[in-house]
Every structure is written in structure tokens, then in C-alpha cells.
C-alpha positions as MATLAB code, in Angstrom:
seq = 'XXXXXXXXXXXXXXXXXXXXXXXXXXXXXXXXXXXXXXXXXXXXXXXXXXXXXXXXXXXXXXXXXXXXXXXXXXXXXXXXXXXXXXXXXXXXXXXXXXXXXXXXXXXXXXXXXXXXXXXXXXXXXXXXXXXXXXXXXXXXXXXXXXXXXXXXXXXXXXXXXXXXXXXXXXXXXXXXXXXXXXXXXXXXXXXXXXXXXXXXXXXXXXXXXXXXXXXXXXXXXXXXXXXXXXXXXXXXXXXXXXXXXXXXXXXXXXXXXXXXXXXXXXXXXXXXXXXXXXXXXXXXXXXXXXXXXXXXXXXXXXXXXXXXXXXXXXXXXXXXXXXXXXXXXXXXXXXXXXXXXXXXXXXXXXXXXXXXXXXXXXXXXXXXXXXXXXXXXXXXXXXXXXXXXXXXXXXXXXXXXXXXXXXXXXXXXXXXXXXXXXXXXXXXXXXXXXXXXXXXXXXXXXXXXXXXXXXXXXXXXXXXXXXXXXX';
ca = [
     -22.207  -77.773 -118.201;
     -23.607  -79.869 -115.627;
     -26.256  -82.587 -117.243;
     -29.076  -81.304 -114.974;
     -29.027  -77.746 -114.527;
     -30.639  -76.322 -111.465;
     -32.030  -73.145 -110.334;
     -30.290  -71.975 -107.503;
     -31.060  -68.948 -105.412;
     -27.585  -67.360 -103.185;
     -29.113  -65.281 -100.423;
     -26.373  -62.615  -99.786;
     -24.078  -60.298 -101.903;
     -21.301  -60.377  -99.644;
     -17.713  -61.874 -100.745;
     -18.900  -66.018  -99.531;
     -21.677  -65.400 -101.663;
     -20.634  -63.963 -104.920;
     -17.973  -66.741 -104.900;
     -20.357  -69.196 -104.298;
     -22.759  -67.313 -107.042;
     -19.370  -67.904 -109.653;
     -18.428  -71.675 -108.932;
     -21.955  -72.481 -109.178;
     -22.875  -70.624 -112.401;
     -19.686  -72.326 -113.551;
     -21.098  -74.946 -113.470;
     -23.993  -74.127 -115.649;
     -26.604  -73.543 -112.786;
     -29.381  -71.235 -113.140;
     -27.935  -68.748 -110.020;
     -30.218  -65.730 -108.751;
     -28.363  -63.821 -106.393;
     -30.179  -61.654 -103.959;
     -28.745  -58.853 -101.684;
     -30.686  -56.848  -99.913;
     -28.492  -53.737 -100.015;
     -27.776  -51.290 -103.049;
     -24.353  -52.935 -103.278;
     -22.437  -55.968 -103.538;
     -19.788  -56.558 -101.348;
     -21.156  -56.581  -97.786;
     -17.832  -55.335  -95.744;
     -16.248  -54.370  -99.086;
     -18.976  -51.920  -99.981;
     -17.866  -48.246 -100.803;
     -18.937  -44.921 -101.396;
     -18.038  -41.768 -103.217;
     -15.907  -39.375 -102.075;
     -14.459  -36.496 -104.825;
     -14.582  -38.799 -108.100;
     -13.361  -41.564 -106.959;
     -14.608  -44.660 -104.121;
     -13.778  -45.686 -100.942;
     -14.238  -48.833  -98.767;
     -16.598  -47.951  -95.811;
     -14.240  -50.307  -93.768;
     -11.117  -50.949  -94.724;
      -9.137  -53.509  -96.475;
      -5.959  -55.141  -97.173;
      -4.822  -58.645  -98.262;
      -1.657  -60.619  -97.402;
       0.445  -62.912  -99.743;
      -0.633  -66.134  -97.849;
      -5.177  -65.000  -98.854;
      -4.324  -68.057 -101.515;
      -7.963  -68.986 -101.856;
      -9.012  -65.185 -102.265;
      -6.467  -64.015 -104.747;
      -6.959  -67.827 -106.760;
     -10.582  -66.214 -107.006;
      -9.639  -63.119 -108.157;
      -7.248  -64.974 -111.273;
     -10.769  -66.771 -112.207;
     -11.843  -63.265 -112.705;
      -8.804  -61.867 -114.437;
      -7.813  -59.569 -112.087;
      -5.304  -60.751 -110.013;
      -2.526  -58.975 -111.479;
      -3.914  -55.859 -110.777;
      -2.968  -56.431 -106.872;
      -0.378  -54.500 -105.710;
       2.002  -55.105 -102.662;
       3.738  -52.700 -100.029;
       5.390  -52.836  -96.958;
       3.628  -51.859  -93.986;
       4.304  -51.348  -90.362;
       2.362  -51.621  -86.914;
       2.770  -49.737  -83.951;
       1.705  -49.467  -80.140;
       0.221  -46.825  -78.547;
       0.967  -46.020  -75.191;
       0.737  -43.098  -72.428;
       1.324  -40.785  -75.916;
       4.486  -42.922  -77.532;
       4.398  -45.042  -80.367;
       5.926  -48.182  -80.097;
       6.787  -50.126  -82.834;
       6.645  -54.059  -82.964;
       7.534  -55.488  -86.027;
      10.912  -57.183  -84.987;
      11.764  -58.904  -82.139;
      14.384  -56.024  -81.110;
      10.982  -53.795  -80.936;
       9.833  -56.309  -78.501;
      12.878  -55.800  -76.374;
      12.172  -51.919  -76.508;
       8.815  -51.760  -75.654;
       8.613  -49.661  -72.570;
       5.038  -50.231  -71.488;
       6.489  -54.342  -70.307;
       9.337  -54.779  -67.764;
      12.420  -56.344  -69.635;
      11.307  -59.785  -68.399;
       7.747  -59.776  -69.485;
       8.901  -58.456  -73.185;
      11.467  -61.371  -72.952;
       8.113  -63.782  -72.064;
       5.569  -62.134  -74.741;
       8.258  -63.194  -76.986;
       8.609  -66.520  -76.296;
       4.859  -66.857  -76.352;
       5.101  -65.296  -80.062;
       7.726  -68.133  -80.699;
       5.583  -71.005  -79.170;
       2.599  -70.020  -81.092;
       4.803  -70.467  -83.956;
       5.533  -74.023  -83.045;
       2.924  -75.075  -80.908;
       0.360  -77.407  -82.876;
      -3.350  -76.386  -82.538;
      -4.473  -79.487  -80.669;
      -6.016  -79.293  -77.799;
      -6.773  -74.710  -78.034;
     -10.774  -74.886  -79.047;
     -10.679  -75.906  -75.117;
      -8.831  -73.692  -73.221;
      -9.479  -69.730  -73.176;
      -6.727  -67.330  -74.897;
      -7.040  -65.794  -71.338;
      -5.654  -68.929  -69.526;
      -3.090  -69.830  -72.670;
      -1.340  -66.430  -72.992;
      -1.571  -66.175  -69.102;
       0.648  -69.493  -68.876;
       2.708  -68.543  -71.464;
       3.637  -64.626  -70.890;
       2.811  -64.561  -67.472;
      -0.055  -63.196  -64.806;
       1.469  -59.251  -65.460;
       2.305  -58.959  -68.938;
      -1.406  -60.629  -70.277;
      -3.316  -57.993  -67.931;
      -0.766  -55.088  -68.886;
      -0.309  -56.080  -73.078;
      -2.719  -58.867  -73.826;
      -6.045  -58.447  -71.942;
      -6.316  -54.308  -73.369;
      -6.234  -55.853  -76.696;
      -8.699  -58.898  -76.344;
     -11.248  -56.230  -74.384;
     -10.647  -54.223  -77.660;
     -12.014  -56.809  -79.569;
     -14.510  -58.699  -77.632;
     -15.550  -56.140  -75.514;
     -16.895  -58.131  -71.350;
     -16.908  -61.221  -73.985;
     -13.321  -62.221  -74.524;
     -13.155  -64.474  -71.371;
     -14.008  -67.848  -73.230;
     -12.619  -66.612  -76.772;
     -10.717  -70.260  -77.010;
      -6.516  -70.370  -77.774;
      -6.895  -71.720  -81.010;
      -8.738  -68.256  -82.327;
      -5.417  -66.278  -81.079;
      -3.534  -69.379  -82.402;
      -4.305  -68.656  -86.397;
      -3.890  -64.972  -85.471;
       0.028  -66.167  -84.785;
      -0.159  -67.881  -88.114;
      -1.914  -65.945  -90.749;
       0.633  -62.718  -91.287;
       3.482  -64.919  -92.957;
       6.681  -62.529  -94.047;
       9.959  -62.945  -94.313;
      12.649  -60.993  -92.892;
      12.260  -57.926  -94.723;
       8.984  -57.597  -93.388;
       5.559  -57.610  -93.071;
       3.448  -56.971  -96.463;
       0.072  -56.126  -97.419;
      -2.096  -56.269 -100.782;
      -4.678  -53.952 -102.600;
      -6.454  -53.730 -105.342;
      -6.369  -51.070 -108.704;
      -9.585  -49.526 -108.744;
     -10.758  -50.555 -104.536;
     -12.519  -53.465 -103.606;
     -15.871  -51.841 -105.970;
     -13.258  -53.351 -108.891;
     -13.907  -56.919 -108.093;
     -17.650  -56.532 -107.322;
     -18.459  -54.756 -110.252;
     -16.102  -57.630 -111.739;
     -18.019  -60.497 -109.972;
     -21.326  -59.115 -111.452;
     -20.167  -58.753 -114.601;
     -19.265  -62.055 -114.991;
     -21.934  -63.361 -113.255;
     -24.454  -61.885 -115.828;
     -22.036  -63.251 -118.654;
     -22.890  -66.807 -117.408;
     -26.772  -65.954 -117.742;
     -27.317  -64.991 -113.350;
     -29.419  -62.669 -111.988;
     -28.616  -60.262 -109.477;
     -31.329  -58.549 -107.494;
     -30.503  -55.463 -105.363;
     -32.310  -53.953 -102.924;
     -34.558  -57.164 -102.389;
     -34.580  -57.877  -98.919;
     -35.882  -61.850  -98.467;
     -38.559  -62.001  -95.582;
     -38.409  -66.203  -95.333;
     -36.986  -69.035  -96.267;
     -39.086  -72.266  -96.264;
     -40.154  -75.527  -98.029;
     -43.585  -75.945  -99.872;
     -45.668  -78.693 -100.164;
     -43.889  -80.590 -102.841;
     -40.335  -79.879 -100.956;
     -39.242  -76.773 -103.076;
     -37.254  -74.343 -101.331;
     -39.470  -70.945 -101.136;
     -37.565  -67.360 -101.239;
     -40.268  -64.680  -99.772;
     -39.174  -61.185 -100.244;
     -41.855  -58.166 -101.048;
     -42.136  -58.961 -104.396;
     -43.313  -62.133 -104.320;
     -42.461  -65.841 -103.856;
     -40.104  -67.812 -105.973;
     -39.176  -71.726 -105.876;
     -35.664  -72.848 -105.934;
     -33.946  -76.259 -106.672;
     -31.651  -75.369 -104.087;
     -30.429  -72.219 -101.877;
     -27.278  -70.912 -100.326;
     -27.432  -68.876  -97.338;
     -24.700  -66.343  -96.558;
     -25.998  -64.193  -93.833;
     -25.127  -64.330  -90.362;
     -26.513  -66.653  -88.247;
     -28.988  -64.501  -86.373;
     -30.211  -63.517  -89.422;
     -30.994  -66.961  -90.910;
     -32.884  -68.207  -87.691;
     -35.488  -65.084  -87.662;
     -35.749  -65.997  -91.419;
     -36.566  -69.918  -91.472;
     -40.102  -70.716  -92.141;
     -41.743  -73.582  -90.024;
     -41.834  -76.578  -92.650;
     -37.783  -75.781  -93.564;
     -37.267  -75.509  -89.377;
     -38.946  -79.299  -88.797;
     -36.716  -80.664  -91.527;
     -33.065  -79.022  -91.013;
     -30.865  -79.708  -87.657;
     -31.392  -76.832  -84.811;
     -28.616  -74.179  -85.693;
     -26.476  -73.317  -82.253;
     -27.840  -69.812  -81.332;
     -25.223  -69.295  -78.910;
     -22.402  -67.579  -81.006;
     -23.067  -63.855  -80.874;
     -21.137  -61.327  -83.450;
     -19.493  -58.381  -82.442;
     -20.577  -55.051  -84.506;
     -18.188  -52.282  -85.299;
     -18.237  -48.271  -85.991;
     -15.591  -46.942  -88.632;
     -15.035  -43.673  -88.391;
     -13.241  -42.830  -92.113;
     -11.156  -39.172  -91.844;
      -9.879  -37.837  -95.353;
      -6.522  -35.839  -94.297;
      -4.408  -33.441  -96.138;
      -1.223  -34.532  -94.909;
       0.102  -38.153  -93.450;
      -0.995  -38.884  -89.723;
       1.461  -41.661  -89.077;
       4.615  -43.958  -90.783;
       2.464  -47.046  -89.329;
      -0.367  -48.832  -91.327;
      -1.763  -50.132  -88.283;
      -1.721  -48.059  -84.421;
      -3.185  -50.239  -81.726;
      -5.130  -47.857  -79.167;
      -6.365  -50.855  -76.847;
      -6.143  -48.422  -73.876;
      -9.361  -47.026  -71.953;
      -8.567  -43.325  -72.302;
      -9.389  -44.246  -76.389;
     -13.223  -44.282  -77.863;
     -11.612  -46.279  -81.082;
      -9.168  -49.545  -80.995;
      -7.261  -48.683  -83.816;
      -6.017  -46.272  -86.180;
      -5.606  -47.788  -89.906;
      -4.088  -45.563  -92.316;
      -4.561  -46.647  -95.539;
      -2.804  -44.128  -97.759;
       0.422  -46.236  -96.249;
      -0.591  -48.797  -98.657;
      -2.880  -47.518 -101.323;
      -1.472  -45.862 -104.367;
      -2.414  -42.051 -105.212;
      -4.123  -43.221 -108.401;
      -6.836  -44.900 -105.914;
      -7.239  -42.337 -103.472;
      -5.934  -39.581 -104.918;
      -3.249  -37.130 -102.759;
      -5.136  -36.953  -99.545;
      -4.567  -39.401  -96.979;
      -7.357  -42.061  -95.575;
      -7.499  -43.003  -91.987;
      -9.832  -45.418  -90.508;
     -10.479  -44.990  -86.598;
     -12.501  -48.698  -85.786;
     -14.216  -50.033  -82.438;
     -15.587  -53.057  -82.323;
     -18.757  -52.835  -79.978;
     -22.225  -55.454  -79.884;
     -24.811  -54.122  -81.820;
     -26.637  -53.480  -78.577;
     -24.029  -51.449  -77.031;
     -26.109  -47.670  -76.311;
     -22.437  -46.701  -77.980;
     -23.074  -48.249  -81.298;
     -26.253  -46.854  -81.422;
     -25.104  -42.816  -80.711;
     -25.458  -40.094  -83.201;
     -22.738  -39.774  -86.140;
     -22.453  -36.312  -84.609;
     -21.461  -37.652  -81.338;
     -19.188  -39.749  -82.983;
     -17.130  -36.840  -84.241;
     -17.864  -35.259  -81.383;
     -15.831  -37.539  -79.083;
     -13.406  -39.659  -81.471;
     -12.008  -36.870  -83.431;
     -10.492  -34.463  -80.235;
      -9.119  -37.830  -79.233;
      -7.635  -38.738  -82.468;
      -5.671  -34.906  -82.081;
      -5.269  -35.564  -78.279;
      -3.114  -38.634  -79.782;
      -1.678  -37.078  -82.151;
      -1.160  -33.575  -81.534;
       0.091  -32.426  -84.758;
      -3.298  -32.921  -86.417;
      -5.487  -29.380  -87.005;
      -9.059  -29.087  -87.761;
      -7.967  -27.305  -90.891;
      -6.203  -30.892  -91.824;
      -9.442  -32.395  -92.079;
     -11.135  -32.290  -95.542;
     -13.958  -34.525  -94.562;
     -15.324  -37.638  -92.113;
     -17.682  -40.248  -92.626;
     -19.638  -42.505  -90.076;
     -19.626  -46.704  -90.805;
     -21.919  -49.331  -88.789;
     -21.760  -53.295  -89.173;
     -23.710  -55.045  -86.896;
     -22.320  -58.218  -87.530;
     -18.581  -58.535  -88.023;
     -16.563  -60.721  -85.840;
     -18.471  -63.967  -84.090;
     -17.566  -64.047  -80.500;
     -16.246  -67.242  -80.140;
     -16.684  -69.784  -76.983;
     -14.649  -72.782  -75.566;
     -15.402  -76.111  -78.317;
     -16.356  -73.410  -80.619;
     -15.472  -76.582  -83.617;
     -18.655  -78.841  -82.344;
     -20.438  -75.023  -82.723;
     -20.058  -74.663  -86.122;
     -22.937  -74.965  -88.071;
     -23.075  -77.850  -91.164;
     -22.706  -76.685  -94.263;
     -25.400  -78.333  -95.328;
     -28.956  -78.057  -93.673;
     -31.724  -80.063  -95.910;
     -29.698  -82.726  -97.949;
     -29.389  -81.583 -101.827;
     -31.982  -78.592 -101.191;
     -30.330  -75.641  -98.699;
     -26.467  -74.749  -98.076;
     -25.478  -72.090  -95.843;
     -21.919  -70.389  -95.947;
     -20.929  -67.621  -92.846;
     -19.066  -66.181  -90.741;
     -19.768  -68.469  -88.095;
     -18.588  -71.605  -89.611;
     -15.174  -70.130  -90.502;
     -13.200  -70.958  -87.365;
     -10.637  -70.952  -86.673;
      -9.520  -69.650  -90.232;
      -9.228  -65.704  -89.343;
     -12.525  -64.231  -90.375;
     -11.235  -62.304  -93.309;
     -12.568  -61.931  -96.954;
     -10.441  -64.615  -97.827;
     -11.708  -66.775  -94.588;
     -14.992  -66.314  -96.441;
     -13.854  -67.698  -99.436;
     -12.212  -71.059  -97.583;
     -15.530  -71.207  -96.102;
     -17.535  -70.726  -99.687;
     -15.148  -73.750 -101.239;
     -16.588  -75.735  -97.923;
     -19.752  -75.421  -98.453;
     -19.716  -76.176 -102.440;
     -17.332  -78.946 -101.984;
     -20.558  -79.952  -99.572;
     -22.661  -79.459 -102.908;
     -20.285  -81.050 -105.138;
     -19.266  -77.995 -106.836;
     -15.432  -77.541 -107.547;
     -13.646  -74.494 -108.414;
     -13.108  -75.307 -111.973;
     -15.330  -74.204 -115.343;
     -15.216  -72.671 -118.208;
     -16.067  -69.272 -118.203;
     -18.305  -67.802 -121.286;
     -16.591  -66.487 -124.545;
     -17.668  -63.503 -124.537;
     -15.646  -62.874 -121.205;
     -12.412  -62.408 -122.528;
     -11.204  -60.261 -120.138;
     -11.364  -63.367 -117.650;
      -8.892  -65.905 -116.532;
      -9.708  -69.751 -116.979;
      -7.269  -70.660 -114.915;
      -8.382  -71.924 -111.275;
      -7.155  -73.679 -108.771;
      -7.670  -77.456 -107.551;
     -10.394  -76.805 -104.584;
      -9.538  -78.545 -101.223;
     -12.197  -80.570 -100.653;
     -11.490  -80.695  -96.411;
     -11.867  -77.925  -94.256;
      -8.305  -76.470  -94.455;
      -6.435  -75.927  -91.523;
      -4.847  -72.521  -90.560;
      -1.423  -73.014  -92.166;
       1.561  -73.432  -89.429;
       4.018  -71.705  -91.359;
       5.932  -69.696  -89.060;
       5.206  -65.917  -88.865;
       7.848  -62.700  -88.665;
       6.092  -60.546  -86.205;
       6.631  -61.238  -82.444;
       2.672  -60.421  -81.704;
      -0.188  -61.103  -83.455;
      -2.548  -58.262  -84.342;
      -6.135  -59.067  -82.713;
];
């Protein structure tokens, strides 16, 4: 236990900070973690659907999330992820195109012969290509040097509009770069990881062993402002009162945090860049009676579809989880402010799901056992040229206030487990490691952690199997 135990206050329930709640309690810090939702989890959060729960957005993990699933030994559960192979596939003009190998690449239709034979030596050079020099030039100029003027309007451009939306044009190289290196497989193919029990496993987990180490966890508290009193304390505001912290972690987005500084904290921390936007997204979550698709992943990056994607789920999730319907996630990234984002659930429904059977022609209303509406405003940070010198500092008052988001993760692919690289950041900042011993009473739990890596860790260059990365 650390010789000076502080009180510490998280701000955020999401995965950054219920890993930084854990190290931190570890260490034998008074933590009070405060989420202003009914859940834990932010992305991961679920609902109920039949007896069992699903993830309002959906989620996978790959063997190289090392940081995530080290997290998830330190709470015992890691052995209860499960692996499968899954596929990805290409829609276009009503065919499904696979792209998996690079003999897929040589039969996808939608590219002449000699721009397949270019997007596949740009999948190659990303590979190999070191990361120097991509924070400053755009993934529009990169992959147009690379694969050529035709084949980035025609392959590359549908699926960078897909996920920036008018924005992607100064998304920098080095954020398609990691995409190149993040899906590591072998040979036999691409791979993908979930959990017994959903993602609402490891919250409950997290909060179980939270509590076990003495934290508090308040739902539903939504904090109103962050500032400094007169004798330097950090002040939490939310409705029910104020409290006074030793120190604070932040882990909500950026937008959020500036509306939410108070004006003694604002004269003493560095101005946070208020230039990186996020991206928001709608899932629309169908429960099927019988399998849509082979593919986990469809790419629908074309005009004539409402949704970017469709995820099926059931490829990888075992019946005990989801029982013997199948779960399809239709996604579309849009900005908050989009008048789309903001339209009816009805509407929704109304326009995505005749689509979805336009697409796939098979499907019948009578296939449909039910459909759910998900909204995030802020998902993906739309990135800009330099975004590194962007980033905000991990730490923003010296000993006294941390913050830990999305928007410092770059380039590491904003993912659960980019969260967690991000939460070992900003407690390495704090002087926290990874390392503690957890309560007796927890015996269900794991001691065994990994050795932290005390430097921002680079996206790892290990090459890739797929010819195309999946934006």
C-alpha cells in the first residue's frame, strides 16, 4: 500500500477509466469513481434482450489487444475469452466480395486488374513502411501515391467518407498506417476474441473488484465542474453536492472536459487543443432468426447505403451468449450534428431496414424478431495533419488532475484496448504501475500483471495477413 494514501476521484465509467479506477486502488488509493450513466462500460454498455444481454455496439478483440486482455488476467477472467475465425467482405453493385487473401484482391471486380495489383502493393508497403514522417501527410495524398489517382477514388475514398464523413481530407497517413498494423494473423487467417458472459462480464467484474479494494462507484451522478478551491483542492460539482479530491482523472472526451473546467483549474492547467472533433455513430442492432451472411464484417461504403457496415456477430459469439438467433449490427458513423443522427428511431427502421433486404434479398420481415436503435456522440476523433503535437498531456495541474481519452490515443487504433494503452500513459504520468496486490477476499482474481510500459507505445510493425485494412 502506498505510504500516503490519497483520495482520488476517476470521472468516467468507461473502459480508460475503470482501468485507471483498478491500478490506482491497487495501489491503496482512496478511488471514487463517477459515471454519469446507469452503467459502466461507456461503448461496452448493454441491454436486455430475452434473458440474456447485449452490447449496444458491438465488440470483438484480436490476439495482438495485449494491454486489454493483460487487464482482464488482473481480473481473472482472461481465460474465459474465446477465439474464432472470421471473415470480411465487400459490397458492391449487389456482390459480395471477399478480401481476406491476396488472391481475393486479384478477384475483386469493382478494380481493373492493375489497380487490384496496386492496392496490393500499397497493403504490402504499409507493412514495411516505417511510420516516420505520416502525422504530416493526408491518407488521401499517401494511398493516392501509392494505389494510384483511380483505385483511391473508386476503393479507398468510399471507405474514408464512410468514416469521416466531408472530414477525412486531412485524416493524416499514420492513422491508416496502424490500421495496416493492428489485425496481425497468420496464414490461416484472420481471428477475433469475445468474452463468456458479453462485455457486462468484465464491468460487473471491474466493480466488483473495485469495491473489494474499498472504491466507490457512483452511478447516475452526472459532474457539473471541475475546479480548484482556495487551498488548491481539486473540487468535483455534481447535483449532490461538492466533494474535494487529492487528485482527479478525467476520462471524457475532450469537448466534454472544456465545458466542464471551472475558472481557477482553467488559469492553472495548459489550454487543451479544441480543434479535434469526434465523429458520433447510430447502431442499428437486428435480432434474426436465421444467418444473414458467412462474413463477420460487410463493408457498404457505397452512397446507395444509409449504414457503412454490416457486423454480424453471431459469426463469432457462441449460442450460450446470444442464444440461437443471430445478431447483426448495421453502423454509420455521422457528427453528432448531422440532422441524420438526430432522426427518429422510427425513421431509422424506416429507411435502413428495406435497405438491409434490398442488399440482401433473402431476408423477410417475418425473419426479424426484433431491432433496437444505438447513439454515441462521441466515438472516433477526427484526426488532422500533426495530429501528435495535438494530443493533449496527460497531465494538466502537476500531482493534482490527469486526464485519459480518446483524443490522446493516436495513432494506437481507438479501440477498448487503445484505451487501456492510453490509461497505462496517463498512470505511468502519475507514477502508478500495473502491479498490486489484489484483496484476499478476491479469490476469484488473478495477481498476475504485466510489467507496464512506461513510454507511449508505438503501433506494433508486425506485419499483417489481410491485403486491406478495415477503416
Amino acid at each position: 500500500m502506498s505510504a500516503s494514501p490519497k483520495s482520488v476521484a476517476v470521472l468516467g465509467g468507461g473502459i480508460s477509466g475503470l482501468t485507471c479506477a483498478l491500478r490506482i486502488a491497487q495501489e491503496g488509493h482512496r478511488v471514487t469513481l463517477i459515471e454519469g450513466s446507469e452503467q459502466l462500460g461507456g461503448l461496452g454498455t448493454f441491454f436486455e434482450h430475452d434473458g440474456r444481454t447485449f452490447e449496444k455496439f458491438y465488440h470483438c478483440m484480436l490476439p495482438s489487444d495485449g494491454p486489454l486482455l493483460r487487464v482482464l488476467e488482473t481480473l481473472g477472467i482472461r481465460n474465459e475469452v474465446y477465439w474464432k475465425p472470421t471473415t470480411f467482405a465487400y459490397a458492391h453493385q449487389g456482390r459480395f466480395f471477399p478480401l481476406n487473401t491476396a488472391l481475393d484482391l486479384l478477384k475483386f471486380a469493382p478494380l481493373r486488374f492493375i489497380d487490384r495489383i496496386r492496392v496490393g502493393i500499397t497493403g504490402l508497403y504499409g507493412r514495411l513502411v516505417s511510420a516516420k514522417g505520416l502525422d504530416n501527410i493526408t491518407t488521401v495524398k499517401w494511398l493516392t501515391r501509392l494505389s494510384g489517382a483511380r483505385a483511391f477514388a473508386k476503393f479507398w475514398q468510399p471507405m474514408l467518407e464512410a468514416k469521416f464523413g466531408d472530414r477525412y481530407h486531412d485524416v493524416p497517413a499514420l492513422w491508416f498506417w496502424t490500421r495496416f498494423n493492428r489485425e496481425k494473423g497468420e496464414s490461416s487467417g484472420e481471428c477475433k476474441g469475445y468474452i463468456k458472459g458479453g462485455y457486462k462480464h468484465i464491468t460487473d467484474t471491474f466493480a466488483r473488484v473495485l469495491r473489494a479494494l474499498g472504491s466507490e462507484i457512483r452511478l447516475n451522478t452526472t459532474v457539473q465542474s471541475i475546479d480548484l478551491d482556495a487551498d488548491g483542492r481539486t473540487i468535483v460539482t455534481t447535483a449532490a453536492g461538492r466533494d474535494a479530491f487529492d487528485q482527479i482523472v478525467i476520462t471524457l472526451p475532450t469537448p466534454q472536459v472544456q465545458q466542464l473546467i471551472g475558472p481557477a483549474l482553467r488559469r492553472e492547467m495548459p489550454a487543451l487543443d479544441t480543434s479535434t472533433d469526434y465523429q458520433g455513430v447510430i447502431n442499428c442492432l437486428l435480432f434474426l432468426k436465421k444467418p444473414l451472411t458467412t462474413h463477420y464484417w460487410v463493408a457498404t461504403p457505397g452512397s446507395e447505403h444509409p449504414f457503412d457496415g454490416v457486423v454480424e456477430t453471431s459469426t463469432l459469439t457462441d449460442t450460450a451468449d446470444r442464444g440461437r438467433r443471430h445478431v447483426v449490427y448495421l453502423t454509420k458513423y455521422l457528427h453528432r450534428s448531422d440532422e441524420r443522427f438526430a432522426a427518429s428511431d422510427d425513421c431509422v427502421r424506416a429507411y435502413w431496414i428495406p435497405a438491409l433486404k434490398q442488399l440482401f434479398p433473402q431476408l423477410q420481415d417475418d425473419d426479424i424478431e426484433a431491432s433496437h436503435i444505438f447513439r454515441a456522440p462521441f466515438v472516433e476523433p477526427i484526426y488532422k495533419l500533426g495530429q501528435m503535437q495535438l494530443r493533449p498531456p496527460e497531465e494538466l495541474i502537476k500531482n493534482k488532475v490527469y486526464l485519459a481519452n480518446t483524443a490522446q490515443v493516436y495513432p494506437v487504433v481507438t479501440s477498448w484496448n487503445g484505451s487501456v494503452i492510453q490509461a497505462e500513459c496517463t498512470l505511468a504520468t502519475m507514477g502508478i504501475g500495473p502491479s498490486a496486490r489484489l484483496p484476499a477476499e478476491s479469490t476469484t482474481i488473478s495477481s498476475r500483471t504485466a510489467t507496464l510500459k512506461l513510454a507511449r507505445p508505438r503501433a506494433s510493425a508486425t506485419p499483417l495477413r489481410p491485403v486491406v485494412a478495415k477503416v
